[in-house]
ZAMARGU-4260 file (C-alpha; in steps of 0.2 Angstrom, whole numbers, plus 5000, padded with zeros to 4 digits):
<rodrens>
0) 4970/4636/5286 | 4958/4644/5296 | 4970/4661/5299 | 4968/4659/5278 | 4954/4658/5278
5) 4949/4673/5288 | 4959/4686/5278 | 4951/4681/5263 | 4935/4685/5272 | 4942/4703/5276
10) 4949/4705/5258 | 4930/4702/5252 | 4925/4713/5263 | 4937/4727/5261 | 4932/4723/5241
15) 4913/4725/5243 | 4915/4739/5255 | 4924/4748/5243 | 4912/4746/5228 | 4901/4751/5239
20) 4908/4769/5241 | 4912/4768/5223 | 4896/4764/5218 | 4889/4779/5229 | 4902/4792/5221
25) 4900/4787/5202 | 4882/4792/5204 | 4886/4809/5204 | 4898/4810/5192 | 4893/4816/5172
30) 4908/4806/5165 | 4908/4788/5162 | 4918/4778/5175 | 4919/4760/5177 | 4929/4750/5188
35) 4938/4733/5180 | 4945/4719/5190 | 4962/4707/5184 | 4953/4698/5173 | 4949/4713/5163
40) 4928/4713/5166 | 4919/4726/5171 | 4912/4726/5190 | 4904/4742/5192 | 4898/4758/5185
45) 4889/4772/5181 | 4884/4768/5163 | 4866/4767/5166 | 4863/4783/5157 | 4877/4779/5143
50) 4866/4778/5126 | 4882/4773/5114 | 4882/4756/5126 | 4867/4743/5121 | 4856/4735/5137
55) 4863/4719/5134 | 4880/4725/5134 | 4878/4732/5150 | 4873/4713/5160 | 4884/4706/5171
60) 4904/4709/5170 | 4907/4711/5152 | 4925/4712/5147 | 4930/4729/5144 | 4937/4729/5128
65) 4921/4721/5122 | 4911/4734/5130 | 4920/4752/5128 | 4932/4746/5115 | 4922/4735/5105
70) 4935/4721/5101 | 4933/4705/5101 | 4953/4702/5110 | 4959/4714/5122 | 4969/4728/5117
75) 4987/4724/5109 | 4997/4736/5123 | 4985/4736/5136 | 4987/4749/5148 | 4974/4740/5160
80) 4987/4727/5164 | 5001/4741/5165 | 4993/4748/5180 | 4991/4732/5187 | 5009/4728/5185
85) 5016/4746/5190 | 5004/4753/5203 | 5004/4768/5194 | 4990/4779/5187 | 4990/4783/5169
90) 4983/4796/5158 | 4980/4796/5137 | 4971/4803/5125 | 4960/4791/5113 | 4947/4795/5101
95) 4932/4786/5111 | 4924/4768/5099 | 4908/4775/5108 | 4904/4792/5101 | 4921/4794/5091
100) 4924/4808/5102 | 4940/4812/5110 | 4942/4808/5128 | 4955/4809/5141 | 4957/4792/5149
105) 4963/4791/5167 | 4969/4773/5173 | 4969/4775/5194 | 4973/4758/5204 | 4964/4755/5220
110) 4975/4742/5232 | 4969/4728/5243 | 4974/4728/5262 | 4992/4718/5255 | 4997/4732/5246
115) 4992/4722/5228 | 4981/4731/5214 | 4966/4724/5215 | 4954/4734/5203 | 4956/4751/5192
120) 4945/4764/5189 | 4942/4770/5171 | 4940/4789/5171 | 4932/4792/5152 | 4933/4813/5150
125) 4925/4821/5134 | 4938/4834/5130 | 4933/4835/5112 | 4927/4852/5114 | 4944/4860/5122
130) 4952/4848/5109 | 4944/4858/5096 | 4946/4875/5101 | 4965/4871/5103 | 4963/4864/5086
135) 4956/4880/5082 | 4971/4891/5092 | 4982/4882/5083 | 4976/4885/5068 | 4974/4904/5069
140) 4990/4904/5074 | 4997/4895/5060 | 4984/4907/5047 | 4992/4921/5055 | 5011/4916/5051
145) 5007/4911/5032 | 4998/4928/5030 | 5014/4936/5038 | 5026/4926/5028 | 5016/4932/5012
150) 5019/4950/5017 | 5037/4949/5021 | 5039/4940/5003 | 5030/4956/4996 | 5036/4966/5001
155) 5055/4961/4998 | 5049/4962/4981 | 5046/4943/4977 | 5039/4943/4959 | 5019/4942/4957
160) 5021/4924/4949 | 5031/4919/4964 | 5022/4925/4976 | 5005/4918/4969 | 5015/4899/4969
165) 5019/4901/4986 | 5000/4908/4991 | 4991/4893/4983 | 5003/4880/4992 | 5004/4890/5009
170) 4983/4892/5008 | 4982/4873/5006 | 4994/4865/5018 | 4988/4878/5030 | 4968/4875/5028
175) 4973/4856/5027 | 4963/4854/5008 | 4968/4845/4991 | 4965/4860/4979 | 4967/4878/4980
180) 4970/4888/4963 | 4970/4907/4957 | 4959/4911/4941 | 4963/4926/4933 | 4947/4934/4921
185) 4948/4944/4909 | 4934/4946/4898 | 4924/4934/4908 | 4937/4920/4899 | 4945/4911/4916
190) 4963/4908/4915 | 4972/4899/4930 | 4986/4909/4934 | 4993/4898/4949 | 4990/4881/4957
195) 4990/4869/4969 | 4984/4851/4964 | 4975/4855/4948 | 4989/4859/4935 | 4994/4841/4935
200) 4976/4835/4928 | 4971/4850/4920 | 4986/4861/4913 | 4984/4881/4911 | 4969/4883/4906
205) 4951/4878/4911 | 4934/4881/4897 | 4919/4888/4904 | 4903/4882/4897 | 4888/4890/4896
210) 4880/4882/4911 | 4895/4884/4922 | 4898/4896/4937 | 4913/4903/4940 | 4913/4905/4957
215) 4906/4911/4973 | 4913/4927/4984 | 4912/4934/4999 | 4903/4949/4989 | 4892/4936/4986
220) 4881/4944/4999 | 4872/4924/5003 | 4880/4920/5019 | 4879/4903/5015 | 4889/4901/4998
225) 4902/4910/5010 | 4902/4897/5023 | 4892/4881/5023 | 4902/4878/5003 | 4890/4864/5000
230) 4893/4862/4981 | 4874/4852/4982 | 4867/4870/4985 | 4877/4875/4968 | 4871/4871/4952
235) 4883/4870/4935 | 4901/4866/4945 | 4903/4850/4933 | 4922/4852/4934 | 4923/4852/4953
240) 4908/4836/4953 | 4917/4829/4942 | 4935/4827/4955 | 4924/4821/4969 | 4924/4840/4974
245) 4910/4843/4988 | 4914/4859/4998 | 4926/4875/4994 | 4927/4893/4996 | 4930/4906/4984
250) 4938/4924/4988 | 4939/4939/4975 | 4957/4946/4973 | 4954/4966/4971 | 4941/4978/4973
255) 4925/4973/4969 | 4924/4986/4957 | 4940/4981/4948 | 4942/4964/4955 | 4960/4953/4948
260) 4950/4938/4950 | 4948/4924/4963 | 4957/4912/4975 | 4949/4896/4977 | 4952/4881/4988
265) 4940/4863/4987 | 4941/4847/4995 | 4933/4830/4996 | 4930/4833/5014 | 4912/4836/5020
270) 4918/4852/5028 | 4911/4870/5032 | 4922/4881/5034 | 4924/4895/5047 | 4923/4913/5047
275) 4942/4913/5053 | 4944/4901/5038 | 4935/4914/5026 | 4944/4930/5033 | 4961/4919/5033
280) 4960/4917/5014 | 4954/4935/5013 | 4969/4941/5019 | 4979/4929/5007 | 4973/4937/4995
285) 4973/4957/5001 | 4992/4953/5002 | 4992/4948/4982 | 4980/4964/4978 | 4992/4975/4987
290) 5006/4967/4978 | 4996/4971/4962 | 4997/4987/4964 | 5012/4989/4970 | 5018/4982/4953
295) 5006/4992/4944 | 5012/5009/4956 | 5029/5002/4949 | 5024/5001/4931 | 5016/5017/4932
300) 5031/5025/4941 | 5043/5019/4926 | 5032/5025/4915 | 5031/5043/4921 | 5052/5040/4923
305) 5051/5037/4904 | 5040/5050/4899 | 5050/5064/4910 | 5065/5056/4902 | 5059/5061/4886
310) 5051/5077/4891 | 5068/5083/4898 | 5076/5077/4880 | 5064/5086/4871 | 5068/5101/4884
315) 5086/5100/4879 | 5083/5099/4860 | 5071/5113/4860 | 5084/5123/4871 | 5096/5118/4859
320) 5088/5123/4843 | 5084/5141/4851 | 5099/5144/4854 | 5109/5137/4839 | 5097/5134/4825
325) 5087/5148/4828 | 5096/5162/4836 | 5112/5161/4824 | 5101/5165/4809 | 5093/5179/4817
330) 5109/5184/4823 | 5113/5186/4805 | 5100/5196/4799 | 5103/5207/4814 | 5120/5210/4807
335) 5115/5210/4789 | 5099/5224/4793 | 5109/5236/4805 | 5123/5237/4790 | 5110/5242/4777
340) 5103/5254/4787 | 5120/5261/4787 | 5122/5262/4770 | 5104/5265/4762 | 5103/5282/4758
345) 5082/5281/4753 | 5071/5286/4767 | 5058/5276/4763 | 5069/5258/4761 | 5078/5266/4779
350) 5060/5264/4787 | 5056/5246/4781 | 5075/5240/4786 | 5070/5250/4802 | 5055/5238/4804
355) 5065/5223/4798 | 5077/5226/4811 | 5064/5229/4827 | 5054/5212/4822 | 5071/5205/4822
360) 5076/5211/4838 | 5062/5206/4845 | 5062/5187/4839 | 5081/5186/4847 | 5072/5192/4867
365) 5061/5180/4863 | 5070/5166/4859 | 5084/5173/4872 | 5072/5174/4886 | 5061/5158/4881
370) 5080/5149/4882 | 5082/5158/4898 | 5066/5150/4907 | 5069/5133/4900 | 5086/5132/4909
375) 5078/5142/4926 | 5063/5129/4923 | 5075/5113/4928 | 5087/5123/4942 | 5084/5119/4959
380) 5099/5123/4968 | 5109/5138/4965 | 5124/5146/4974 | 5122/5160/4984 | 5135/5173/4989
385) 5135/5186/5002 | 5133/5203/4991 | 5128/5223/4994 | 5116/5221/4977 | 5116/5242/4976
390) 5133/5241/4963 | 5120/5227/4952 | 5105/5240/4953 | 5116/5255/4947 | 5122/5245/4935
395) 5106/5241/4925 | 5100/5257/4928 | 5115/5265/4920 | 5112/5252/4906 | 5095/5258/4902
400) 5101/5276/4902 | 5099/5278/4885 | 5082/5269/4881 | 5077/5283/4895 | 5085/5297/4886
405) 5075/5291/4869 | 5059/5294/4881 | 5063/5308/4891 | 5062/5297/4906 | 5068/5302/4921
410) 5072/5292/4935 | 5074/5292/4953 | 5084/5280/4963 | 5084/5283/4984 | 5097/5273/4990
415) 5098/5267/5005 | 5118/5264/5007 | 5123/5247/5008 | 5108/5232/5007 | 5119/5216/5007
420) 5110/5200/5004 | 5112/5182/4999 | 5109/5184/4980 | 5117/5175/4964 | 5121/5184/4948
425) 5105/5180/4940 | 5097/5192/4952 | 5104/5206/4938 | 5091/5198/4926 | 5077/5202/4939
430) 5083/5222/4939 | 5085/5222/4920 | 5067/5214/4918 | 5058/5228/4929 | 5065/5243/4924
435) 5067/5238/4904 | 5049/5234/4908 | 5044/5251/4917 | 5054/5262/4905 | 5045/5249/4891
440) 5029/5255/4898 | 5030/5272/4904 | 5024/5289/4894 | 5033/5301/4884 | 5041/5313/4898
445) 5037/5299/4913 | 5044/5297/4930 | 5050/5280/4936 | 5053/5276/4954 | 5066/5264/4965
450) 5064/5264/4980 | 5071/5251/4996 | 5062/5245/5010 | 5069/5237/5027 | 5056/5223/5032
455) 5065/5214/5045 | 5075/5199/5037 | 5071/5205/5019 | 5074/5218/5009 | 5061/5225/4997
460) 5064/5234/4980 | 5051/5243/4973 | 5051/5247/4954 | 5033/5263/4950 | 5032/5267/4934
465) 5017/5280/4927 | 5010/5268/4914 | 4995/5263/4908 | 4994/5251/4925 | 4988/5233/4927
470) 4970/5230/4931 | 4963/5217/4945 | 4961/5203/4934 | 4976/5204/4925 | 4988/5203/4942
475) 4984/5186/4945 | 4991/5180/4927 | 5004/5191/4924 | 5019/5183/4933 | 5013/5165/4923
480) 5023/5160/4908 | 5014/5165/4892 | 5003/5177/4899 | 5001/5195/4897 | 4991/5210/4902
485) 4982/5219/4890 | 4994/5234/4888 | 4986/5243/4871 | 5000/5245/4859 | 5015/5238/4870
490) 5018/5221/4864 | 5028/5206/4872 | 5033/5189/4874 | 5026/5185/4892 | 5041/5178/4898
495) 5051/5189/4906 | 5041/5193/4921 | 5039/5174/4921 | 5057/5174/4923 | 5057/5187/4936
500) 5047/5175/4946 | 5056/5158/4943 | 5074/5168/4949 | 5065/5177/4963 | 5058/5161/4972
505) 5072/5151/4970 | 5082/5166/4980 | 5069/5159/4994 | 5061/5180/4991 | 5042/5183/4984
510) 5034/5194/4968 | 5020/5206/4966 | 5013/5222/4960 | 5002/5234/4965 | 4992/5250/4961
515) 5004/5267/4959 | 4997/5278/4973 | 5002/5294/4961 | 4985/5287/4955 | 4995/5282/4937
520) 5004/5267/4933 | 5011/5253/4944 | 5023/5247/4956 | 5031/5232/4954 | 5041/5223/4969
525) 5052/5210/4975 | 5059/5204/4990 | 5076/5197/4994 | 5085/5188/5010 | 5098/5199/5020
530) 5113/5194/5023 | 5116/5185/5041 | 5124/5194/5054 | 5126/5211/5041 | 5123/5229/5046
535) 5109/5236/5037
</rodrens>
């Protein structure tokens, strides 16, 4: 009895030493720490600067569960008598009775010389802050992902009506709120386009009375109405009121300027929301104005489709009609002209048939050469040949022989021996335009001039005539379509060195005219691409 009797002296001993020490070490530390005992009371702690505990709580050894739990039983899974039972520390995480925030709870045994728990210290650690701001991470990283999932859906081409759907529910389960709808305005009349949590109660569309407002932005300019979202500071929201509505957050879909309209979300929470929140649903709805104008770009792009559609139907008909309804008939009167000219025997009658028969002429170039630039107008690609283009040049001058003659023209041609090049048969056209054109121009008794120039990978053909010449101004238009140099009684259509060009640039070669340097006339030129691997 006596040996009994002395180590329950010790045990006391090695007890009150040890709340002793305790005692000493809890002084010092910010958190609250108690230590309980097996009957669940409380025997020590630091708590003397605890406010959320009452004085007269804190007499005596009150029961724990009473004291920093505020029950009246102890808890239903009590981990207390866990780490009596086990030995063991534990750790959890519990929103604190005290202050309602949230704590990390440490449960560490302390052992008697026997090897028995005989207290445990209560470690209470405020980790509501780093709670929060991984509340926060998460939810930035969850913002982050809907935004992207937005994006992807655009830009696989998810249809605008879809694509709002799936916004309005994405903003809402990711911002954790009841409502979050997209009002479209035109005319200042609102129009709900999409939904979450309204359509149900209030259908399609929502009337605006006189005293309402229809939302707040982040244009708004009042920080704020941006953020704090205090329907209190907002007078006239009687729909929102009306729910049980008290915070909410508007964004403008758009440009300022030109704005779509608004997202919206609203809860019965008594929340602010943060500038990531704001900036979140921003980006929400930066995806739908893109999409917008996508689908307007796509709309527009159609549009344009159809029009050159039609454009290039009009082009074939007009082509069509040239050469077909217009063409034959004055084919006809060709024929019909040139054989009463034949057969009239009166001077004077000869001279108006004469007349006939020039205007006649003339209609057919036009309409030949106006068909010509509408079928060069749509070519892009043409084939190309490896060709000495000297036999073409002869050719068209021999074929202009005798509208020289008529003139007394004469004409000099220094050839240069062979010039092969990468040219297609249209480039006959180009030579027949120039030299029909300076024979066209030239004087009584003229000189015309063609010459060719080496000039490296090119070759330059120069066409000088002794006309009238071509002033300053009139360079710069003169190879447009439609357009034509004042040339005093020398009339034309304005096409054909329009055609020269369009034939020249698509054999990759350049056009131009200069001053004749006789100090008379002008020198029109060209350029063509050489052959590869030919001999000059």
């Amino acid at each position: 009895m006596i040996c009994i009797s002395i180590c329950e002296q010790k045990s006391d001993e090695l007890r009150t030493d040890q709340l002793k020490l305790l005692k000493n070490t809890l002084a010092s530390v910010q958190d609250l720490i108690v230590v309980i005992d097996r009957d669940l009371k409380i025997v020590t702690s630091n708590w003397k600067n605890c406010q959320q505990i009452p004085a007269n709580k804190k007499q005596g050894n009150p029961f724990c569960y009473s004291t920093l739990m505020q029950r009246n039983t102890p808890c239903e899974h009590c981990r207390l008598l866990e780490v009596f039972a086990t030995g063991s520390t534990i750790k959890f995480e519990i929103e604190d009775p005290l202050d309602k925030k949230t704590k990390l709870i440490e449960l560490s045994p302390l052992f008697d010389e026997d090897g028995r728990v005989s207290l445990v210290v209560r470690h209470a650690k405020d980790i509501s802050e780093r709670k929060a701001v991984e509340r926060n991470l998460q939810m930035r990283e969850r913002q982050h992902a809907a935004v992207a999932t937005l994006g992807q859906d655009g830009l696989a081409g998810a249809s605008l009506q879809d694509l709002m759907k799936r916004s309005v529910k994405l903003v809402a389960n990711t911002l954790e709120v009841e409502y979050c709808r997209i009002m479209r305005y035109d005319n200042l009349i609102p129009t709900m386009v999409a939904d979450f949590g309204w359509e149900a109660d209030h259908g399609n569309k929502i009337e605006r009375t006189e005293n309402d407002i229809i939302c707040y932005t982040l244009y708004s300019g009042e920080q704020d109405a941006i953020i704090s979202n205090k329907l209190d500071n907002i007078s006239g929201l009687s729909l929102l009121k009306t729910n049980g509505i008290v915070s909410g957050m508007d964004v403008t879909i758009g440009s300022k300027e030109k704005p779509y309209g608004t997202m919206s979300i609203h809860t019965i929470q008594n929340r602010v929301f943060t500038n990531d929140d704001m900036h979140f649903m921003q980006s929400v709805a930066n995806v739908l104005a893109e999409s917008l104008s996508r689908k307007k770009t796509e709309e527009d792009l159609k549009r344009y489709t159809k029009e050159l559609e039609d454009a290039n139907y009009l082009k074939v008909l007009f082509t069509d009609i040239l050469t077909h309804d217009l063409l034959n008939p004055a084919n006809v009167v060709r024929g019909f002209t040139e054989e009463l000219i034949i057969l009239e025997d009166e001077e004077n009658k000869k001279k108006l048939l004469d007349k006939i028969h020039k205007n006649n002429e003339k209609m057919i170039y036009m309409i030949e050469s106006a068909s010509k630039f509408i079928k060069l107008e749509s070519v892009e690609d043409l084939k190309f040949e490896e060709q000495d283009f000297i036999p073409v040049l002869e050719k068209v001058i021999r074929n202009n022989k005798c509208e020289m003659s008529k003139k007394g023209i004469e004409i000099e041609f220094r050839n240069p021996g062979n010039c092969y090049s990468l040219i297609n048969p249209l480039i006959e056209e180009v030579f027949t335009n120039l030299l029909s054109n300076a024979v066209k121009f030239s004087p009584q008794k003229g000189k015309i001039t063609i010459n060719i120039s080496d000039i490296g990978n090119k070759w330059k053909i120069y066409f000088a005539d002794m006309g009238p010449g071509i002033s300053n101004e009139d360079r710069i238009m003169i190879f447009e379509r439609f357009r034509q140099a004042d040339k005093g009684s020398v009339k034309g259509s304005g096409l054909g060195l329009a055609i020269v060009k369009r034939i020249v640039e698509l054999h990759g070669g350049e056009v131009g005219v200069d001053s004749n340097l006789m100090g008379r006339g002008s020198i029109f030129w060209i350029t063509v691409k050489k052959a590869i691997d030919r001999p000059a």
